[in-house]
DOBA-545171 format. One line per 4 residues: their letters; for each residue x, y, z of N, C-alpha, C, O. Coordinates in steps of 0.1 Angstrom, whole numbers, m for minus. Layout:
// DOBA-545171
A = X/Y/Z/X/Y/Z/X/Y/Z/X/Y/Z; ...
//
This chain:
// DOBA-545171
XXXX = m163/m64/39/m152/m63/30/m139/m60/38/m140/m54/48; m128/m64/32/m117/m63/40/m113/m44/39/m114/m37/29; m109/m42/51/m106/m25/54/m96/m24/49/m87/m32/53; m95/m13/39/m86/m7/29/m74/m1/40/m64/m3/35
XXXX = m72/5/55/m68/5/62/m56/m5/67/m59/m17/69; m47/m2/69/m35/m12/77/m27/m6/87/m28/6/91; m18/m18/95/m13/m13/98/m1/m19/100/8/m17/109; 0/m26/92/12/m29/86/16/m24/68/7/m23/59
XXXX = 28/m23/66/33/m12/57/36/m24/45/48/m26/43; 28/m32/37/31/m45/29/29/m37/17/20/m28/14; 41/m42/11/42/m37/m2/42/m17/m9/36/m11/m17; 50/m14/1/53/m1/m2/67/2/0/70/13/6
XXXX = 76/m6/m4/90/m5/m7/94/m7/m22/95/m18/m27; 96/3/m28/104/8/m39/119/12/m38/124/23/m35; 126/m4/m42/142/m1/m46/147/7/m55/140/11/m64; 157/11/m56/162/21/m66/167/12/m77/177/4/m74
XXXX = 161/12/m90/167/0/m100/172/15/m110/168/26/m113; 184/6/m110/194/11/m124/200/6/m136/212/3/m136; 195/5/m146/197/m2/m157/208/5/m160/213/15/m155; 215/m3/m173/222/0/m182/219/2/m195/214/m8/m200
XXXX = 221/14/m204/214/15/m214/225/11/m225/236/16/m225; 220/2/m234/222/m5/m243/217/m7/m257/209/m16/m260; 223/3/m267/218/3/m280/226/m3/m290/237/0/m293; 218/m15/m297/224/m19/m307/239/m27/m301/248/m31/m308
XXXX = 239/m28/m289/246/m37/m285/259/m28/m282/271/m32/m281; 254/m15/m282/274/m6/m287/273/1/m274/262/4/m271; 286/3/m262/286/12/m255/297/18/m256/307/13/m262; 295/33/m249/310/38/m250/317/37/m241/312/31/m232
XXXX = 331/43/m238/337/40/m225/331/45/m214/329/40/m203; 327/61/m220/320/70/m208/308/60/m206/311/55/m195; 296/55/m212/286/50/m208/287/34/m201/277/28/m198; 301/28/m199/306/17/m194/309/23/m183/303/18/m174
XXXX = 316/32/m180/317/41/m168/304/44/m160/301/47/m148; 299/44/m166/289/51/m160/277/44/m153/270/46/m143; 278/34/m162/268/22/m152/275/12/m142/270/5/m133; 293/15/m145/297/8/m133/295/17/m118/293/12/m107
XXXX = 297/32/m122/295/36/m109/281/36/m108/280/41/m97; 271/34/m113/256/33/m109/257/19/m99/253/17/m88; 263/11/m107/262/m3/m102/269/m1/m84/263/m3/m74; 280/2/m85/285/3/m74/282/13/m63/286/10/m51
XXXX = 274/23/m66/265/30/m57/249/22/m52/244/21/m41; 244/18/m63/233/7/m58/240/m2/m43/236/m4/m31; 253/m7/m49/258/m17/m38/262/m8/m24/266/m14/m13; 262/0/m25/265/9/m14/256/14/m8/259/15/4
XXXX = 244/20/m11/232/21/m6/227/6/2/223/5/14; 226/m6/m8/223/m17/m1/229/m19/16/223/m20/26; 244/m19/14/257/m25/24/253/m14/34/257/m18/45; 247/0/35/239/9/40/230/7/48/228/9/60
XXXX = 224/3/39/205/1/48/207/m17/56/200/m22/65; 217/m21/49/216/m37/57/219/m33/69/210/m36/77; 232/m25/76/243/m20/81/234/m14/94/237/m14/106; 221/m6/87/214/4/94/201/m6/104/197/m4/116
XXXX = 201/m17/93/191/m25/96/194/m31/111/188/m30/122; 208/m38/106/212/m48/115/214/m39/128/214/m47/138; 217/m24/132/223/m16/140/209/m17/153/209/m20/165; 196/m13/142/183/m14/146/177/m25/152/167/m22/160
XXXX = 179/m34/150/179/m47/157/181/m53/170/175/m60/177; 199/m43/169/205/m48/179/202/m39/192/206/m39/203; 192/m29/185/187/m19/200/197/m6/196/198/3/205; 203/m5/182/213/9/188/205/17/176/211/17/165
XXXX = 194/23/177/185/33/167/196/46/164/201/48/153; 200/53/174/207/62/169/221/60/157/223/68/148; 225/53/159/238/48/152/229/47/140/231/54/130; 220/38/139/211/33/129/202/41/122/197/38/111
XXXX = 201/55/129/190/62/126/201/79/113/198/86/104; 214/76/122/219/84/116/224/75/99/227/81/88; 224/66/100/230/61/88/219/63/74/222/67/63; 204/58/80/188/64/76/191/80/69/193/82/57
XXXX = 191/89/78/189/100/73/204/106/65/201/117/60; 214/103/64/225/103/55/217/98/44/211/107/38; 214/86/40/205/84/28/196/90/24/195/92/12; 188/95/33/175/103/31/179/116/21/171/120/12
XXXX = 197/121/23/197/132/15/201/125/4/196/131/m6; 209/114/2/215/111/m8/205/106/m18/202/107/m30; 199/100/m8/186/86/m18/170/91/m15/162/85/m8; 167/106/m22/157/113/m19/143/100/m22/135/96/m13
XXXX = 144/97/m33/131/86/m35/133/72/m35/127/64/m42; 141/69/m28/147/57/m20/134/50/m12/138/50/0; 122/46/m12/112/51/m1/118/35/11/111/34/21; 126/27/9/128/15/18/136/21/25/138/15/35
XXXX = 145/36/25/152/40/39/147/47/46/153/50/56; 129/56/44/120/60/51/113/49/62/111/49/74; 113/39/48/108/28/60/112/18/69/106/10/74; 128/21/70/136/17/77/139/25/89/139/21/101
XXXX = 142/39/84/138/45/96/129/48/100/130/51/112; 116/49/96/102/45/103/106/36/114/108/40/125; 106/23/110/104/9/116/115/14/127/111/16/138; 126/16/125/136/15/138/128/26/152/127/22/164
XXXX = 124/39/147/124/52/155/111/52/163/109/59/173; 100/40/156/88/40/164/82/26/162/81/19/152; 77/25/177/72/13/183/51/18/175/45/28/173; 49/7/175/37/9/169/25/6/182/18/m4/186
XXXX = 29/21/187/18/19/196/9/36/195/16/45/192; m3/39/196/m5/55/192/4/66/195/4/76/188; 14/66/205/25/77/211/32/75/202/34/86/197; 38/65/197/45/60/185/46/71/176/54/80/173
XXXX = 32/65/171/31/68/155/26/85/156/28/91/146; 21/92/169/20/102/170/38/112/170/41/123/164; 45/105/178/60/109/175/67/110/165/74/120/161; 64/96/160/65/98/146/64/107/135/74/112/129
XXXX = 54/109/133/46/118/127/53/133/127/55/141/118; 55/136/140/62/148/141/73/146/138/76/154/129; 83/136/142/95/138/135/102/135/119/114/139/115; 91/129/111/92/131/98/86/142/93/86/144/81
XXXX = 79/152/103/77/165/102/93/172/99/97/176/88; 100/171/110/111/178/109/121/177/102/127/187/98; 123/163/99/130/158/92/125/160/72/134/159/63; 111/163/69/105/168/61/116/184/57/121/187/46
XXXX = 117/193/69/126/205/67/135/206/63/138/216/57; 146/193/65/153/193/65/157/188/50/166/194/44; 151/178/46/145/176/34/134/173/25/131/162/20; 128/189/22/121/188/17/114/177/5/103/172/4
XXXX = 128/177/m3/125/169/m21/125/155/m13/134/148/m19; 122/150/m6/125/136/0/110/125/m1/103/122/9; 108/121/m12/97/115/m12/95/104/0/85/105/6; 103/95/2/100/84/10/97/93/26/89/87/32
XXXX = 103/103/32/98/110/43/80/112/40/71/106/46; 77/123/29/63/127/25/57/116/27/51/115/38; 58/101/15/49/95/19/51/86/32/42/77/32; 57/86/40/54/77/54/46/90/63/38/88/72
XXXX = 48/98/60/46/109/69/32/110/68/25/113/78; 25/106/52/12/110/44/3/96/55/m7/94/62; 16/86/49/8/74/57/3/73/71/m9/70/74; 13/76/78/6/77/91/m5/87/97/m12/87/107
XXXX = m4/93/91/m14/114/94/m25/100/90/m33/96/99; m26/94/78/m38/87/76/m43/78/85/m54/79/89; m34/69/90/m38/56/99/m44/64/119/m50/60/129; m36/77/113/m39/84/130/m50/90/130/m54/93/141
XXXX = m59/95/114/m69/103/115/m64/116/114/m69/126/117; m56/115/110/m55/132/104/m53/132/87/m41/131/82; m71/133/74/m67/129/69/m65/141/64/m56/141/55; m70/151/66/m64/163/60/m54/167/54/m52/171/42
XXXX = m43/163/66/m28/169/67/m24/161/58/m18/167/49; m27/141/56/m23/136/46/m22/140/34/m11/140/29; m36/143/28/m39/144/19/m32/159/11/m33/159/m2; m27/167/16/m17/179/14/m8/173/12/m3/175/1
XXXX = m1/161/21/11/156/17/10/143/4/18/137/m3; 0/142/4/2/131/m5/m3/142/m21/2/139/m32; m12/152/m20/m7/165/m33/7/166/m39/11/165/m50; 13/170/m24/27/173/m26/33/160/m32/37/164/m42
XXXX = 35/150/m31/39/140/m34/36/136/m51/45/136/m60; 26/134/m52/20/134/m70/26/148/m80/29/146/m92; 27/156/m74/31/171/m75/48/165/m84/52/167/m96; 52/160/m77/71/154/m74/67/143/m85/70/142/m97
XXXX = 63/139/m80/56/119/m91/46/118/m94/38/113/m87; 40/124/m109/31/123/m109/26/112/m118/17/113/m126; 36/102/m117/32/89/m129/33/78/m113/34/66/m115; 34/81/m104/38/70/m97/27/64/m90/22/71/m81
XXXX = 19/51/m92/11/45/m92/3/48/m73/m8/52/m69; 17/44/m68/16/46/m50/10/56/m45/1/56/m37; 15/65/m51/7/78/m46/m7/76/m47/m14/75/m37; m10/75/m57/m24/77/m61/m30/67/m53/m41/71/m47
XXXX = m26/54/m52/m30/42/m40/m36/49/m27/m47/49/m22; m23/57/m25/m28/59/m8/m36/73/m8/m45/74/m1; m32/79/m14/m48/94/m16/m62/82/m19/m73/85/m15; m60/75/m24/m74/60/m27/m80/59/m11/m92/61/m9
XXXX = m70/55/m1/m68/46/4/m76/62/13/m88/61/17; m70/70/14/m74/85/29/m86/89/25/m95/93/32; m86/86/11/m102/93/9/m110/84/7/m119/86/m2; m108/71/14/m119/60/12/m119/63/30/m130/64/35
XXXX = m109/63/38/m112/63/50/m121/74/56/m129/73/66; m119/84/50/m130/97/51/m138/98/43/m142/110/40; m144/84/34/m160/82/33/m162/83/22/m171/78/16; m149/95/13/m153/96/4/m150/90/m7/m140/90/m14
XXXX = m163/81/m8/m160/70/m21/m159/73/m38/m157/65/m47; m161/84/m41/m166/85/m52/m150/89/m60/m143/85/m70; m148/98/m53/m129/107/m52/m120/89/m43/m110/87/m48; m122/85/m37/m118/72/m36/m112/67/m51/m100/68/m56
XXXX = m124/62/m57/m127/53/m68/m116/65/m78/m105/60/m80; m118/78/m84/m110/82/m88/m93/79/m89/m87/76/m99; m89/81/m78/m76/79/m75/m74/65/m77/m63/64/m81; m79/54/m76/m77/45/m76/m79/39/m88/m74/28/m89
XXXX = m87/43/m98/m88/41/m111/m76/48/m119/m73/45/m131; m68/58/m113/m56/69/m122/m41/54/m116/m30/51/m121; m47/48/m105/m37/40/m100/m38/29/m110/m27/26/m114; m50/20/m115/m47/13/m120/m45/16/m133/m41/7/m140
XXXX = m47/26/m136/m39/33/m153/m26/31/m154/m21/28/m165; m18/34/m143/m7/37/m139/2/20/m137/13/18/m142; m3/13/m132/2/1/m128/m9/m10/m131/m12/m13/m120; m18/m19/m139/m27/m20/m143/m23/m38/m139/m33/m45/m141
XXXX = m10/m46/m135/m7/m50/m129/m9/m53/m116/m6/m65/m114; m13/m48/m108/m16/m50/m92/m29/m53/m87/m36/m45/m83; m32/m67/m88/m46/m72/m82/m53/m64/m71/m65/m59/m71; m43/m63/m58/m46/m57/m49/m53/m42/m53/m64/m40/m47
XXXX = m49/m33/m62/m56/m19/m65/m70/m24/m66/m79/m19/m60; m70/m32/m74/m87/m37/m83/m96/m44/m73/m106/m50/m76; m90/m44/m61/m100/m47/m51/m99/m33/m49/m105/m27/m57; m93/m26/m40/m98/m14/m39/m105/m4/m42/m110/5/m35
XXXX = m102/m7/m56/m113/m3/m68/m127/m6/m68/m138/1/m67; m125/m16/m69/m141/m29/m64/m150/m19/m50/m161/m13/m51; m140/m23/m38/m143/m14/m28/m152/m2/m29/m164/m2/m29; m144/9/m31/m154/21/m32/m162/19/m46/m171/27/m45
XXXX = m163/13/m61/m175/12/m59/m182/7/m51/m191/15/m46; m183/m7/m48/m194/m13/m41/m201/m6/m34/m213/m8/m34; m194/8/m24/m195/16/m16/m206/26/m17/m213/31/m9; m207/26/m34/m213/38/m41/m225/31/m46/m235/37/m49
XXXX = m223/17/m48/m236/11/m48/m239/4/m64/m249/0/m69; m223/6/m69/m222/1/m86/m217/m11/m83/m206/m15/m85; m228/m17/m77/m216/m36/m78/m215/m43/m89/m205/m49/m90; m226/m44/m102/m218/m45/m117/m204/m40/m123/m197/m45/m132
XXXX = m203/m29/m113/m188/m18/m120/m177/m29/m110/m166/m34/m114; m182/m32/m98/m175/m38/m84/m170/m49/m89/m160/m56/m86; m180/m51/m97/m174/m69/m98/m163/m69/m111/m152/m75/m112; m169/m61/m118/m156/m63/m127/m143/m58/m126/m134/m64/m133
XXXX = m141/m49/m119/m134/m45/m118/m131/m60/m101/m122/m66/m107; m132/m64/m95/m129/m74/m86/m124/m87/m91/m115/m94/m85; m132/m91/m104/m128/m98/m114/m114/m95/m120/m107/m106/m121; m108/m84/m126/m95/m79/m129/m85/m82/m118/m73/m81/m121
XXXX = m89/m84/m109/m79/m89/m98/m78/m101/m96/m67/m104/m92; m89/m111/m97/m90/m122/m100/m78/m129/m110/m68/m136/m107; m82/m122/m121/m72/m132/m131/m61/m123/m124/m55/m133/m121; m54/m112/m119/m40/m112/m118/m37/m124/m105/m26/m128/m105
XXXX = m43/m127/m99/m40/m132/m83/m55/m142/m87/m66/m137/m87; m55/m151/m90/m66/m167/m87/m63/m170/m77/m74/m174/m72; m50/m172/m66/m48/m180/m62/m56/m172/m41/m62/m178/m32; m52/m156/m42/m57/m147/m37/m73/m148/m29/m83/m143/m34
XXXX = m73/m155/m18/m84/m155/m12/m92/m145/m7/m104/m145/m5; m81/m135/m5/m89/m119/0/m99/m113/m10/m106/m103/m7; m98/m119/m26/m105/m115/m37/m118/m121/m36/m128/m113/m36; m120/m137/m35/m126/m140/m34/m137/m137/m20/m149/m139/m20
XXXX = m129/m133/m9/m139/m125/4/m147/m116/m3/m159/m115/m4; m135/m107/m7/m145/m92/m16/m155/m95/m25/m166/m90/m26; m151/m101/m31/m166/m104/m45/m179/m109/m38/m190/m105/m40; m177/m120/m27/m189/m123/m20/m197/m115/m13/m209/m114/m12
XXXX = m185/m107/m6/m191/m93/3/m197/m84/m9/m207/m78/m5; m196/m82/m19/m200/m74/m32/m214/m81/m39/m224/m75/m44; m213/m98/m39/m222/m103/m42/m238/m102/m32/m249/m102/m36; m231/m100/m18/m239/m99/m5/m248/m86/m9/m260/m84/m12
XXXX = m240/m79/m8/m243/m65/m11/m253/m60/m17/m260/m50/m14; m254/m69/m32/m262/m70/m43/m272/m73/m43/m282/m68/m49; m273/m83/m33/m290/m91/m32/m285/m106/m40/m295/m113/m42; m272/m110/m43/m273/m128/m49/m267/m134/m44/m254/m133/m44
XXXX = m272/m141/m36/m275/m148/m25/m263/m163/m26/m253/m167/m19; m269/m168/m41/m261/m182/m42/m244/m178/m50/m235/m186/m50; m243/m164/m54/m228/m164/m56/m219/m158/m45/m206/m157/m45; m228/m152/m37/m219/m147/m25/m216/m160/m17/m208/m156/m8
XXXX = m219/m170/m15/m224/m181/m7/m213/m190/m14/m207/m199/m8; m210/m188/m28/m202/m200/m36/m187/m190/m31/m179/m196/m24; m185/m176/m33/m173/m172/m32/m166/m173/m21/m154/m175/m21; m176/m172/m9/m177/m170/7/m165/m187/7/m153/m189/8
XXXX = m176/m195/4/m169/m210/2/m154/m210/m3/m144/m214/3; m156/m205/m14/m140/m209/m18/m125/m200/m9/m113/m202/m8; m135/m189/m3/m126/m178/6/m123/m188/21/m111/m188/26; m132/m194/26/m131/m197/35/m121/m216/36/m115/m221/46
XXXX = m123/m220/22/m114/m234/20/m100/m226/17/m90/m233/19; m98/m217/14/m81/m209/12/m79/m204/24/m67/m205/27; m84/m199/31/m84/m193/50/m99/m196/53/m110/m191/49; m95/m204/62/m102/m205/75/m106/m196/84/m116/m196/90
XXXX = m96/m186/85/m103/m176/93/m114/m167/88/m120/m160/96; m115/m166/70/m126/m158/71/m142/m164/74/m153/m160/69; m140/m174/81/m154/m176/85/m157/m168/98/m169/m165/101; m145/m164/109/m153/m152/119/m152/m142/114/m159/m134/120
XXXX = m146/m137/102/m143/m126/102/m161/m123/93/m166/m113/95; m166/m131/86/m177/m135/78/m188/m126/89/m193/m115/88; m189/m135/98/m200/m137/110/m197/m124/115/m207/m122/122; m190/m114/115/m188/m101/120/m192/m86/111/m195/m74/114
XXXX = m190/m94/98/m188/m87/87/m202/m79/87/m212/m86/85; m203/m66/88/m218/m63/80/m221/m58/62/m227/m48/58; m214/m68/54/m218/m70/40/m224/m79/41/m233/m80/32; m224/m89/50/m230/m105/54/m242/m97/60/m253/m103/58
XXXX = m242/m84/67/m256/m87/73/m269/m92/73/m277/m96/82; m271/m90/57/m287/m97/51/m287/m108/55/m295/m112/62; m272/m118/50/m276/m131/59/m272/m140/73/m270/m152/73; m271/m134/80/m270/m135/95/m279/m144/99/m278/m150/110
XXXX = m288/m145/91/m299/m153/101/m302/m164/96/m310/m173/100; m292/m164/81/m298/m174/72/m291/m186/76/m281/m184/83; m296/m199/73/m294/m210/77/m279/m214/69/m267/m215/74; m284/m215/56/m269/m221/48/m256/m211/53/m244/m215/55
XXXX = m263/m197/54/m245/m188/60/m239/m192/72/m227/m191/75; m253/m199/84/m248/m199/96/m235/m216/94/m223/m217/98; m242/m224/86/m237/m235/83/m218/m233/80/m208/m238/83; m222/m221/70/m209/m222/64/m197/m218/73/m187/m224/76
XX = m205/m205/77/m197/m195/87/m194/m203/102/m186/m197/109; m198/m215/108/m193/m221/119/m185/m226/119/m180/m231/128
//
C-alpha cells in the first residue's frame, strides 16, 4: 500500500479567503469599506509571498526569509508563508530538516499563536521520527483549530507511522467528518483499517474515494493491496490491472510491495507485474 509518509508537502497550503458578506443584496458603507480593505490586504499578502518567493529563488533567503516571518506575525494561519519559509531556509536533506526543526522551534517563541509554524514544525518532528514531540504539537494545533480537517490528517498520518492503527483510523475518520470531500483521506482511512485487519470497513471506505477521484490510480493500487490482503485473489488482480494501465510504474512498485506478498510466486501476478 502506498506509505502514508511523504516527503514532499502536496496539498497542505491553505490561502487566506475573504469573502464579502452580503445580505439581501444591501451593504452598508462601513461593510463596503470593509471588504475593500480585506480585499486589498489579501493583495498584499499575495504581492508578499510572490516577492518572498521570487527573493528565494534567486539565492537571497535572508531578504526572503525576513519578508516570511513579517507575515508570520501578521498572517498567524496563513500556513503557505510557513511553507514558503520552510522551502527557502532548508535543503531537504536530514541536517536540513533537522535545522529546520529547530528553527521553527524558535521562531514558535516568538510566535506562539502561529499555526502554519506549529504545523510544519508537527510535520517534520514526524517525517524525522520524532513522533512524540509532533504529536504535542499537532494537540496544540487542534487545541487553536479544532474544526480544521488538516490537523486531524496529520495526527492520522504520525500515529499511523508509530503503528498505531486503531488511534490512526480515529483521526482520520474526525478528518473525514470534517472535510468528507477529499478522496485522498479515505485512502488513509482505508489504510489503517486494512492495518487492523477490517478490509470490509477498508474497502468501503477506499470505495468513497473512488467516486471522489475515478480517475485516481493510487486508489485503485490501495483497494488491490486491500483486496491482496483479504485472500481475493481475482479482484486484487483486476484493480492491480487497471492501477498499472494508469501508471506503469506500479508494476515495480507491485513486485516489491509486501500486500502482494501471497502472490509473488503466482504465475498471473508475475505476468502482470513484468
Amino acid at each position: 500500500m502506498i506509505n502514508l509518509k511523504t516527503n514532499k508537502m502536496k496539498k497542505i497550503i491553505f490561502l487566506l479567503i475573504i469573502l464579502l458578506a452580503i445580505v439581501l443584496n444591501q451593504k452598508s458603507e462601513a461593510q463596503v469599506i470593509t471588504g475593500q480593505e480585506a480585499l486589498a490586504k489579501r493583495d498584499s499578502v499575495k504581492a508578499d509571498l510572490s516577492k518572498a518567493q521570487s527573493l528565494a529563488i534567486q539565492g537571497n533567503i535572508e531578504e526572503a526569509s525576513k519578508i516570511y516571518t513579517k507575515l508570520m506575525e501578521s498572517e498567524p494561519d496563513n500556513r503557505e508563508v510557513g511553507q514558503g519559509w520552510l522551502i527557502a531556509n532548508m535543503e531537504r536533506t536530514p541536517t536540513g530538516e533537522e535545522d529546520a526543526i529547530k528553527q521553527l522551534e524558535e521562531l514558535g517563541r516568538l510566535y506562539p499563536k502561529n499555526t502554519g509554524i506549529i504545523f510544519f514544525k508537527a510535520f517534520l518532528e514526524t517525517e524525522w521520527g520524532h513522533e512524540e514531540e509532533a504529536l504535542k504539537d499537532i494537540d496544540k494545533l487542534i487545541k487553536i483549530q479544532p474544526d480544521t480537517a488538516l490537523n486531524f490528517i496529520l495526527k492520522g498520518q504520525t500515529l499511523y507511522a508509530m503503528e498505531k492503527y486503531e488511534e490512526a483510523f480515529i483521526s482520520f475518520d474526525k478528518a473525514t467528518s470534517l472535510d468528507p470531500k477529499r478522496p485522498d483521506v479515505w485512502g488513509m482511512k482505508a489504510g489503517a483499517l486494512a492495518k487492523t485487519g477490517k478490509f470490509d470497513d477498508a474497502i468501503v471506505a477506499i470505495n468513497k474515494g473512488l467516486e471522489l477521484a475515478p480517475n485516481d490510480p493510487t486508489n485503485f493500487y490501495n483497494r488491490a493491496c486491500i483486496y491482496c490482503l483479504k485472500g481475493d485473489k481475482v479482484n486484487a488482480l483486476s484493480d492491480l490491472k487497471k492501477a498499472i494501465s494508469m501508471n506503469p510504474s506500479f508494476k515495480e512498485q507491485a513486485r516489491k510491495d509486501e500486500d502482494f506478498k501471497s502472490l509473488y510466486d503466482d504465475e498471473d501476478f508475475k505476468k502482470l507485474t513484468l
